[in-house]
C-alpha positions as CSV (number, residue, x, y, z in Angstrom):
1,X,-5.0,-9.9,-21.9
2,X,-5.2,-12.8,-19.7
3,X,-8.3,-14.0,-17.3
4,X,-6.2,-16.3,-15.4
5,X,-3.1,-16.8,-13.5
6,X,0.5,-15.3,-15.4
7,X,0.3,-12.8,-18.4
8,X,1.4,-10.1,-19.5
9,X,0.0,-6.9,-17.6
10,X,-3.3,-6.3,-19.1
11,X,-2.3,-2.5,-20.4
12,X,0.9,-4.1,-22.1
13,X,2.7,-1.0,-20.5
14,X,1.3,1.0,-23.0
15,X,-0.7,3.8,-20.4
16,X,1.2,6.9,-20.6
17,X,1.8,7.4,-16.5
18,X,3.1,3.7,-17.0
19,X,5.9,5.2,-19.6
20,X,7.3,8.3,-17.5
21,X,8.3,9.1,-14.1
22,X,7.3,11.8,-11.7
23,X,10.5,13.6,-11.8
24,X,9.9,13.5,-15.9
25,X,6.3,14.7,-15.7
26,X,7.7,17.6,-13.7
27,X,10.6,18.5,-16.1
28,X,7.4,18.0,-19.0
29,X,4.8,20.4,-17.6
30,X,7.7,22.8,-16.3
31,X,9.2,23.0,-20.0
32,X,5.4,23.1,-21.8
33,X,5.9,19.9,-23.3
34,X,2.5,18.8,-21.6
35,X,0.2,21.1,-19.2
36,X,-1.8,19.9,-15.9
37,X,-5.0,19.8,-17.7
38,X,-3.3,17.4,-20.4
39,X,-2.5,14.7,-17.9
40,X,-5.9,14.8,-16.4
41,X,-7.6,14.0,-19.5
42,X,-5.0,11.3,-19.8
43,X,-5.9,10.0,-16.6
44,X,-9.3,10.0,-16.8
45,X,-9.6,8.3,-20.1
46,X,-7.3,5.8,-18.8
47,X,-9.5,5.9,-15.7
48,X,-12.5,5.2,-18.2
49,X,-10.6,2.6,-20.1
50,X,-10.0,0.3,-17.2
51,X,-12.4,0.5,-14.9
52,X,-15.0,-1.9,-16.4
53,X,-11.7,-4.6,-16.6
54,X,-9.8,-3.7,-13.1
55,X,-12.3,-1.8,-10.9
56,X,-9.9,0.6,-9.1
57,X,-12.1,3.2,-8.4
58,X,-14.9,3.9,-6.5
59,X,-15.8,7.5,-7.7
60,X,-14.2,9.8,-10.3
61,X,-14.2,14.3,-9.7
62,X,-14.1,15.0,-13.0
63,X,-14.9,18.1,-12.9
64,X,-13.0,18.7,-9.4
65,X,-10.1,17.3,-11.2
66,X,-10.1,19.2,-14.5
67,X,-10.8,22.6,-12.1
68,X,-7.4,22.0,-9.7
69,X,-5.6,21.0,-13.1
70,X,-6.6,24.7,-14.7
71,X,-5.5,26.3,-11.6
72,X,-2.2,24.3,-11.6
73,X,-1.7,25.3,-15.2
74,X,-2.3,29.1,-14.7
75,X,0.5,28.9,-11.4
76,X,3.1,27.2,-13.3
77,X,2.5,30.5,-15.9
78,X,2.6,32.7,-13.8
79,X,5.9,31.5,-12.0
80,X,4.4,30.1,-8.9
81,X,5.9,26.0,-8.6
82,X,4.9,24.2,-5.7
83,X,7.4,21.0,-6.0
84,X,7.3,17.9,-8.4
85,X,4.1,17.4,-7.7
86,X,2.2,20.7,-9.1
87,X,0.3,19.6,-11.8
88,X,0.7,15.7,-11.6
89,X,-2.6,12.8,-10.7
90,X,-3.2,11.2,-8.0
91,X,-5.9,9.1,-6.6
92,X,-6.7,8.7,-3.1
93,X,-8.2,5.4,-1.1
94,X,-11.7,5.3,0.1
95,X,-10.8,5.6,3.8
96,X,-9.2,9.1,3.4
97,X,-11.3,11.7,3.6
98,X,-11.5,14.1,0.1
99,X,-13.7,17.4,0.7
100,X,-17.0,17.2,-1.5
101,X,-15.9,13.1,-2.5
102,X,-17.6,10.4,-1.0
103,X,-15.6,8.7,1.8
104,X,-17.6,4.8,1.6
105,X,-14.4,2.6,3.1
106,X,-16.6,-0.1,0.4
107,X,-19.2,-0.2,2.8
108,X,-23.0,-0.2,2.4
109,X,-22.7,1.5,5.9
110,X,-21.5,4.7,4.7
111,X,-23.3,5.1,1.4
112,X,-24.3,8.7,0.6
113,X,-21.4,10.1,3.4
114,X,-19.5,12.9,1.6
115,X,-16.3,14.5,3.5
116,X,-16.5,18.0,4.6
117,X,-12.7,18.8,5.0
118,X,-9.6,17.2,3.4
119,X,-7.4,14.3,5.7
120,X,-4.4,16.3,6.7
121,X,-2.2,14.2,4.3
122,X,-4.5,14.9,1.1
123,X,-4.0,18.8,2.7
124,X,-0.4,18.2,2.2
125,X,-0.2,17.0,-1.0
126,X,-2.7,19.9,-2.4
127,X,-0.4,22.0,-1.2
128,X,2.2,20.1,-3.1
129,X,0.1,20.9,-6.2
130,X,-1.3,17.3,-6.6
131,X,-4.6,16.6,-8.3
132,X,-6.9,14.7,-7.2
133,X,-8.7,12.4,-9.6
134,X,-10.7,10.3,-7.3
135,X,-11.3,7.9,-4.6
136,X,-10.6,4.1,-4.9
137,X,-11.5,0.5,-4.3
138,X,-10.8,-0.6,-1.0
139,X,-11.0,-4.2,1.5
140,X,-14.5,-3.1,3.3
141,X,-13.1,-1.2,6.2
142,X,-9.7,-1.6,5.5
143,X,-10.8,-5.2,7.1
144,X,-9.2,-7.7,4.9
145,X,-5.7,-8.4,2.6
146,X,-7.2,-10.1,-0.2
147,X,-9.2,-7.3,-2.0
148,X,-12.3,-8.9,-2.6
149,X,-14.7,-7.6,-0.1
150,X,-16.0,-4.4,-0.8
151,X,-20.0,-3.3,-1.6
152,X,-18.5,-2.2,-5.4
153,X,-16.9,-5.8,-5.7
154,X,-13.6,-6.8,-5.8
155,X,-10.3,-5.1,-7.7
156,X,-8.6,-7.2,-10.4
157,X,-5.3,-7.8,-10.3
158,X,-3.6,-5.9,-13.5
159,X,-1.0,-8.8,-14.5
160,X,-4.3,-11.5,-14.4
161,X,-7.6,-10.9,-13.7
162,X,-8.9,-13.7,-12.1
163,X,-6.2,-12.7,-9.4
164,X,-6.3,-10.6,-6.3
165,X,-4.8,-7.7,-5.9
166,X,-4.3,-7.6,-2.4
167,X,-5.6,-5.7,0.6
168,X,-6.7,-3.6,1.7
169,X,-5.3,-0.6,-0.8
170,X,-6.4,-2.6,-3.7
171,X,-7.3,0.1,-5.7
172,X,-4.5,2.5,-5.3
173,X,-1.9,-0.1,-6.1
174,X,-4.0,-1.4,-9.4
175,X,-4.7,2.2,-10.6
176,X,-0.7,2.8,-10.1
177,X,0.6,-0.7,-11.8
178,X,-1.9,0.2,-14.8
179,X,-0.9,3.3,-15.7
180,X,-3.8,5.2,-14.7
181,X,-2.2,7.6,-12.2
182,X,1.4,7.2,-11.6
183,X,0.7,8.0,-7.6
184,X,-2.2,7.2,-5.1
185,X,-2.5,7.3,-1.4
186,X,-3.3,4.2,0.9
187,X,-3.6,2.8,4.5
188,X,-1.0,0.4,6.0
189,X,-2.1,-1.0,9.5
190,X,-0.7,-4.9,9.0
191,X,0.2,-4.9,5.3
192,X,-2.4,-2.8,3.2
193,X,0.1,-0.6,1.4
194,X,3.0,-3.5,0.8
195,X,0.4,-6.2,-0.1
196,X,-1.3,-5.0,-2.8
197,X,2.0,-3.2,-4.0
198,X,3.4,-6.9,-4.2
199,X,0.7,-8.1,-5.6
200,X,0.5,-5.5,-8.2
201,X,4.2,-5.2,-9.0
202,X,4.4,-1.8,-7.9
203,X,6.1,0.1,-4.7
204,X,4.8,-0.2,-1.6
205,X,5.9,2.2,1.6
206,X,4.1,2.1,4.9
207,X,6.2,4.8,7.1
208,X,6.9,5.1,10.7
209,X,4.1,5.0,13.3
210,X,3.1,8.4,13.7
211,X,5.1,10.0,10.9
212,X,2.3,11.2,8.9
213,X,-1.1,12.6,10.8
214,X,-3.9,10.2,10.1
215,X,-6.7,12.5,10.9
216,X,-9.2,12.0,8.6
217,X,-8.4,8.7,7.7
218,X,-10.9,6.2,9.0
219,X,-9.6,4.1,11.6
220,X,-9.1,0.6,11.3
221,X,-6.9,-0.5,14.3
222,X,-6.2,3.4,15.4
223,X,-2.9,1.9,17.4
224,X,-1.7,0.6,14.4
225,X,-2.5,3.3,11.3
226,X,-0.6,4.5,9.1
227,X,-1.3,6.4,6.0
228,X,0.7,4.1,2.9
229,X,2.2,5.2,-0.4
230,X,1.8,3.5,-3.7
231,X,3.8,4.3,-6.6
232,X,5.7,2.8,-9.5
233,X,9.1,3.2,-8.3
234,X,11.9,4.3,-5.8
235,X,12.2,7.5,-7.1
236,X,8.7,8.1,-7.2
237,X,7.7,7.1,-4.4
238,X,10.2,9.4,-2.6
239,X,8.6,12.4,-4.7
240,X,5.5,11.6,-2.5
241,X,7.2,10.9,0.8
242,X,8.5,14.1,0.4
243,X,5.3,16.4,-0.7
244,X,3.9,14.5,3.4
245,X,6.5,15.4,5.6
246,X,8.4,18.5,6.0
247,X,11.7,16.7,7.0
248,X,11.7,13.7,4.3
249,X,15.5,12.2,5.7
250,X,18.9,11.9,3.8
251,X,19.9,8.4,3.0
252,X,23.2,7.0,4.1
253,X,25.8,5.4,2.0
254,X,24.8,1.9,0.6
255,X,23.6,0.0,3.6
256,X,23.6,-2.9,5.5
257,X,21.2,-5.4,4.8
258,X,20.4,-8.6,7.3
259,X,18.5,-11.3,5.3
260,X,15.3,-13.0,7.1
261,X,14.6,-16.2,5.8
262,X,10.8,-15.7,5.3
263,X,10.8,-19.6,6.9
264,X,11.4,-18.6,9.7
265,X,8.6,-16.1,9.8
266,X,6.2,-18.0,8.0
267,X,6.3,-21.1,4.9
268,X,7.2,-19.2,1.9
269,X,6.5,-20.7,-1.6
270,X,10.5,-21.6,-2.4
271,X,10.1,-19.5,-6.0
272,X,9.4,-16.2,-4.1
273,X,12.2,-16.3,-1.7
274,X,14.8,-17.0,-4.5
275,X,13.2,-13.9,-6.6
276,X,13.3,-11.9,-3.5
277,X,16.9,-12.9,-2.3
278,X,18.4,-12.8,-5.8
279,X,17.5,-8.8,-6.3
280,X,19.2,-7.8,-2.9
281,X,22.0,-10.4,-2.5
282,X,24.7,-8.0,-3.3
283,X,23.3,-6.0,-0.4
284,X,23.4,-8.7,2.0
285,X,26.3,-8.7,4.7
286,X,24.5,-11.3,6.8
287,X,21.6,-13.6,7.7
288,X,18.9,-12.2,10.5
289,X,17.1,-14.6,13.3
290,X,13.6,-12.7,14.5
291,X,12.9,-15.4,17.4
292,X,10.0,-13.3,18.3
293,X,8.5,-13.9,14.8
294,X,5.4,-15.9,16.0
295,X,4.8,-13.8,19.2
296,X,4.7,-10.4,16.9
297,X,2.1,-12.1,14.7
298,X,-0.4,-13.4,17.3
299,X,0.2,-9.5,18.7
300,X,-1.0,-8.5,15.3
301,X,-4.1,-10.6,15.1
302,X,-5.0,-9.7,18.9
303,X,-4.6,-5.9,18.8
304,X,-6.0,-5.4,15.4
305,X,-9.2,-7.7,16.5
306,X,-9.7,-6.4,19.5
307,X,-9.4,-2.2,18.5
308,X,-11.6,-2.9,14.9
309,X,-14.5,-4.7,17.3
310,X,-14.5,-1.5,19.0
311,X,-14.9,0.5,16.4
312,X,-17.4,-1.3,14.5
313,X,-19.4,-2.3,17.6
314,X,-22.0,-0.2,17.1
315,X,-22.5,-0.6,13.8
316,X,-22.5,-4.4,14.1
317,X,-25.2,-4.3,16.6
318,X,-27.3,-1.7,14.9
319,X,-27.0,-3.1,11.0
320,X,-24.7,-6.2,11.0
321,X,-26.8,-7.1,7.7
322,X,-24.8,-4.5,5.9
323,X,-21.6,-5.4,6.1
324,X,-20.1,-8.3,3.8
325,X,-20.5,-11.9,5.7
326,X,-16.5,-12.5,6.0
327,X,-15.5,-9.1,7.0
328,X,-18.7,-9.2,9.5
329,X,-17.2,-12.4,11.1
330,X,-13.9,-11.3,11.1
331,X,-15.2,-8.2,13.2
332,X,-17.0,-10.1,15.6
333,X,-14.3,-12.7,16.2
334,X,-12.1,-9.8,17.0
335,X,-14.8,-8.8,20.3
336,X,-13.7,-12.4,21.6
337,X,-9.9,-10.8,22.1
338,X,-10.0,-11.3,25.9
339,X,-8.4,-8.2,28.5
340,X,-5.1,-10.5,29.2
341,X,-5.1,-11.0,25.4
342,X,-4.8,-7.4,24.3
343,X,-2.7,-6.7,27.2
344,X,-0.2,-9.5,26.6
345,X,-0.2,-7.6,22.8
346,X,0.5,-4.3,24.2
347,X,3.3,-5.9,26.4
348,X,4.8,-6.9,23.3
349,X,5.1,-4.0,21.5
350,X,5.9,-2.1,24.6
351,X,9.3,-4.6,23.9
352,X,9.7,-2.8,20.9
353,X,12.5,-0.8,21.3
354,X,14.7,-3.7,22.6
355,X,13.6,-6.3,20.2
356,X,14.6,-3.4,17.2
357,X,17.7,-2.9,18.7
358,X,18.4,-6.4,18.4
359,X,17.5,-7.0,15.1
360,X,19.4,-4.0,13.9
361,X,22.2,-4.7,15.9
362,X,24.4,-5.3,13.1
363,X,22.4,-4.0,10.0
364,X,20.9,-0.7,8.7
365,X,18.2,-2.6,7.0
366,X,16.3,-5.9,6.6
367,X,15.2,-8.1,3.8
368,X,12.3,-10.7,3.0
369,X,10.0,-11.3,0.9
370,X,7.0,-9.4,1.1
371,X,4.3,-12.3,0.4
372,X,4.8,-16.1,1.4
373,X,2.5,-16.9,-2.2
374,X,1.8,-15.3,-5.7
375,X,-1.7,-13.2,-5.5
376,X,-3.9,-15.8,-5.0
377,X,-7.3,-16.3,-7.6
378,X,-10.0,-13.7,-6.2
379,X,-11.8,-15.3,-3.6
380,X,-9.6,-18.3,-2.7
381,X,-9.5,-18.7,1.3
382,X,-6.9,-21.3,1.6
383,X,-3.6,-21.5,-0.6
384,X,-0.8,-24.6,-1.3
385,X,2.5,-23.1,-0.1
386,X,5.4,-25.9,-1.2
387,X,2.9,-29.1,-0.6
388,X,0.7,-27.9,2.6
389,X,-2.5,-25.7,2.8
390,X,-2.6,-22.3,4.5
391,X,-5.4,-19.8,5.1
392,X,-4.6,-17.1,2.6
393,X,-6.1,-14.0,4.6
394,X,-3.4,-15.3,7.5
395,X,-0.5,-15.6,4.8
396,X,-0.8,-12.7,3.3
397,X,-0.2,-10.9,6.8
398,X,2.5,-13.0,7.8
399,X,5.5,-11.4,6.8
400,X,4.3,-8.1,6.9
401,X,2.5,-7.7,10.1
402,X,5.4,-8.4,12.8
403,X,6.7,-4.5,11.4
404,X,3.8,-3.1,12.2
405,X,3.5,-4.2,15.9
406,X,7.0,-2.7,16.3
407,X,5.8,0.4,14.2
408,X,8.8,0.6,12.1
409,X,9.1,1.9,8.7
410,X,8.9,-1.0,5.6
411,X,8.8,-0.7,2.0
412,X,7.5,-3.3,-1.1
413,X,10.2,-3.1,-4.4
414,X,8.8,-5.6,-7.5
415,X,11.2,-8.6,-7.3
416,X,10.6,-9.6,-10.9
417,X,7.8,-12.5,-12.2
418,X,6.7,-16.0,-10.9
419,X,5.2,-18.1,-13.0
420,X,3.8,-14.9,-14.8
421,X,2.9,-13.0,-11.6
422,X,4.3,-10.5,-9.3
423,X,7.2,-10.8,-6.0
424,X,8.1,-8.3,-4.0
425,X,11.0,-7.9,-1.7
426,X,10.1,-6.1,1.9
427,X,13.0,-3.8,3.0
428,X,12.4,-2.9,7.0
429,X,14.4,0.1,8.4
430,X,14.3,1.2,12.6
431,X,11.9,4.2,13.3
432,X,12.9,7.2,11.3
433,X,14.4,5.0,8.1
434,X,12.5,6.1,5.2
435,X,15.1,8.1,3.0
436,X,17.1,4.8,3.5
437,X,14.7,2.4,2.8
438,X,13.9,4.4,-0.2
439,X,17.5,5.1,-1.4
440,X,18.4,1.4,-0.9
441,X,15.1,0.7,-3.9
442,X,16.1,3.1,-6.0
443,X,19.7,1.4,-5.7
444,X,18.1,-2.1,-6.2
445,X,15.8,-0.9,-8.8
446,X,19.2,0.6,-10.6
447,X,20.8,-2.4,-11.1
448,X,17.5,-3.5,-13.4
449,X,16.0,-6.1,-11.5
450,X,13.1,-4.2,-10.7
């Protein structure tokens, strides 16, 4: 186990959801190899095991949990399957509303608030069959890429624990990469899904704007929300894409990828690019320029500053005390977005049908990497990227944030090890892309680089 930076990942691989895939967990329970109420005792003691080291969750339904797995197990006897989910873990983050679990967002603010219905997508996957262990860690309101602010402290990152796990779905993706649950729900508004999952060394999907019904997800920047997916591979993670949306997509043949030379987005430490443009080169039929690169970015930072003031701005004149200091200030210096700010922002992703077309004009897909940096130590605020300091809360957005002012689809596959840690390469698809972005994953994680 290490404390530090590199290591081996601290459950050595040996947590059973880490050994199995979805689609083999389905095959099990189907052929009475293992029953529903088997892999929730797995789950919890893993749950148990890890919590004191990783601190992925924020709350545990045991006995929710155990209930849903004894009603799974008595459907599957009876003949009654609802997909490759019935019977199978998951956890959900603590901005998504669970009936009867506590829905915090790792806030002080919210202690003691318990959800009276489901979120539509945690509807969804009940229908699915899914099981619902529990809630976990998040960035205080979603607010924050690094993982380290939230009232129950931060999440460690699996492969080194004095490391971050990334934000804000910093639970989910640590749960997943551990072995807890092979499958957890997240948020995605600028990166929270494909951080962590990069991070974490897991996969990382944030879909098209609008594709899957955020009601009852808590709101961070409500123009930019998306519900994310966290899971340990492709294939997996398409078992879940599926169980949200009735109309999950058919890939196309093997597509066309444009590489983006993270440079020109943002500095990238020169060890991540190569991991991340080694595992797709044989993919890549041709190099991508986004000349709008800086302009998506400041749209980011003013449209996700200016719509999380006004959510919070109650709150932060009534009890500013309770948030965390940094994610406090952060919120504040998002009520000094000015009118022509925002609007200019808007403007931009008003563009965004013309700027896609342009980037797609000769691709099906992009590549980059998904993180300029290795996951920082926990707490670190400003990072060396090849020989010059950067704010780490800024880098961590960089390359992820222009997608999600154009609200397209974008996915985080593990690109191998740095120096002992976690890469990931971002795959971007145009509005609608997600079987292909997907298919194109499972194809990279085929070749065994993933």
């Amino acid at each position: 186990m290490s404390s530090s930076s590199g290591a081996e990942l601290v459950p050595s691989g040996a947590s059973y959801f880490a050994r199995i895939s979805v689609a083999e967990l389905a095959t099990d329970l189907r052929a009475g190899r293992v029953s529903p109420a088997e892999l929730v005792e797995i789950a919890l003691g893993e749950a148990a095991r890890w919590q004191p080291v990783l601190n992925t969750f924020v709350h545990l339904d045991e006995t929710g949990a155990r209930a849903a797995a004894e009603q799974a197990g008595r459907e599957l006897a009876d003949g009654v399957d609802r997909g490759p989910l019935h019977g199978v873990p998951i956890a959900v983050k603590d901005m998504i509303d669970v009936r009867g679990m506590p829905t915090t967002a790792g806030s002080h603010h919210l202690t003691g608030r318990v959800a009276q219905q489901d979120a539509a997508c945690v509807r969804r996957l009940r229908a699915a069959g899914a099981i619902v262990l529990g809630k976990t860690t998040t960035h205080e309101f979603a607010n924050g890429p690094t993982g380290d602010r939230a009232a129950t402290g931060p999440t460690r990152n699996p492969y080194a624990l004095g490391r971050m796990s990334g934000g804000s779905s910093s639970g989910s993706a640590a749960a997943v990469a551990a072995g807890i649950v092979p499958l957890a729900l997240g948020t995605d508004t600028g990166g929270s899904a494909r951080i962590p999952a990069a991070c974490c060394g897991v996969v990382g999907l944030r879909p098209t704007q609008g594709s899957v019904r955020t009601n009852g997800v808590l709101p961070l920047a409500p123009s930019l929300d998306t519900v994310g997916l966290l899971a340990r591979s492709a294939a997996d993670c398409r078992l879940l894409w599926t169980a949200l949306t009735a109309d999950p997509g058919t890939p196309s043949e093997t597509p066309r990828i444009g590489w983006v030379s993270p440079d020109s987005v943002h500095p990238t430490t020169p060890a991540i690019t190569r991991a991340a443009r080694e595992l797709v080169a044989n993919l890549v039929t041709g190099e991508v320029v986004v000349p709008e690169a800086e302009e998506l970015r400041t749209a980011y930072r003013f449209i996700q500053g200016r719509e999380s003031y006004a959510v919070h701005a109650e709150r932060l004149a009534i009890a500013p005390e309770l948030y965390d200091p940094e994610v406090r200030d952060r919120l504040r210096a998002g009520g000094e977005v000015t009118d022509s700010e925002y609007g200019r922002a808007l403007a931009v992703c008003d563009r965004a049908p013309v700027i896609v077309a342009n980037l797609l004009r000769h691709h099906d897909l992009l590549a980059l990497p998904t993180i300029p940096l290795p996951p920082p130590p926990l707490n670190c605020r400003e990072a060396d990227i090849d020989g010059a300091p950067f704010d780490v809360r800024g880098a961590l957005l960089a390359l992820t944030s222009p997608w999600s002012v154009l609200g397209l689809p974008a996915v985080s596959v593990p690109a191998g090890l740095v120096d002992g840690l976690p890469a990931g390469l971002q795959l971007v698809g145009p509005p609608g892309a997600e079987a292909n972005l997907l298919a194109a994953a499972k194809l990279l994680s085929d070749t065994g680089v993933e």
